[in-house]
C-alpha positions, 0 to 999 in steps of 0.5 A, a space after each residue: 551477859 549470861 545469867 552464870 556471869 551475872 550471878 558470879 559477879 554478884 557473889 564475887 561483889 556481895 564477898 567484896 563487900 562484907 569480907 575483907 573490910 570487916 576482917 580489917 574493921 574488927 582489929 581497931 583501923 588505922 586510917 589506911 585500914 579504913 581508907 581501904 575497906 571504904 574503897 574495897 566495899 565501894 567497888 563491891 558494891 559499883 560491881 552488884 550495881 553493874 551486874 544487876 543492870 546488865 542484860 541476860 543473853 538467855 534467849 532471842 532477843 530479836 525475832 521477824 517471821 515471813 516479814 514479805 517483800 521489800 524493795 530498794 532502789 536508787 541508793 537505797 537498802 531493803 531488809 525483809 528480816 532484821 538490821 543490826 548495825 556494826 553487829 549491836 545488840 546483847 542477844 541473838 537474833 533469829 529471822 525465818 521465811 523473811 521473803 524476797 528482796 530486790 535492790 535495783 540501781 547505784 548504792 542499793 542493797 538488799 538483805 533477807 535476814 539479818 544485816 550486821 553492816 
């Protein structure tokens, strides 16, 4: 999540919070009035909560840098950069000068720089 999605869903939460429950709350609630403002601000809040624990996409998050050689064989897989699998991870990332690599034999693979398989 970048931090303008962040900060937006912390205002968005924050204004969930305090606006529509008070104005609701200032005019003698009945208790469908007050069931809802409960929720309303509970849901606010879950919101500041999520956003607050989500993780800035600003900047990379993994980095490899002249990482050498690697070599697979047999089934096996050399990556001389970085692997993410089925693509996970929140940032970027960034793989210079990472070197050779060989596979050699039934199944093998080899990558030099990012491997999202």
């Amino acid at each position: 999540m970048t931090r303008a999605w962040k900060v937006t869903v912390i205002v968005l939460g924050a204004a969930g919070v305090v606006s529509t429950p008070l104005i609701w709350l200032l005019d003698g609630p009945g208790a469908g009035q007050l069931v809802g403002a409960s929720v309303q601000a509970g849901a606010g809040v879950m919101a500041l909560v999520w956003a607050l624990f989500q993780r800035s996409g600003d900047g990379p998050d993994d980095s490899a840098t002249r990482t050498g050689t690697a070599d697979a064989s047999g089934g096996g897989t050399a990556v001389t950069g970085i692997r993410r699998p089925q693509g996970r991870g929140g940032g970027s990332a960034k793989a210079e000068d990472t070197g050779n690599a060989t596979a050699s034999g039934a199944g093998s693979s080899a990558v030099t720089g990012i491997d999202y398989t």
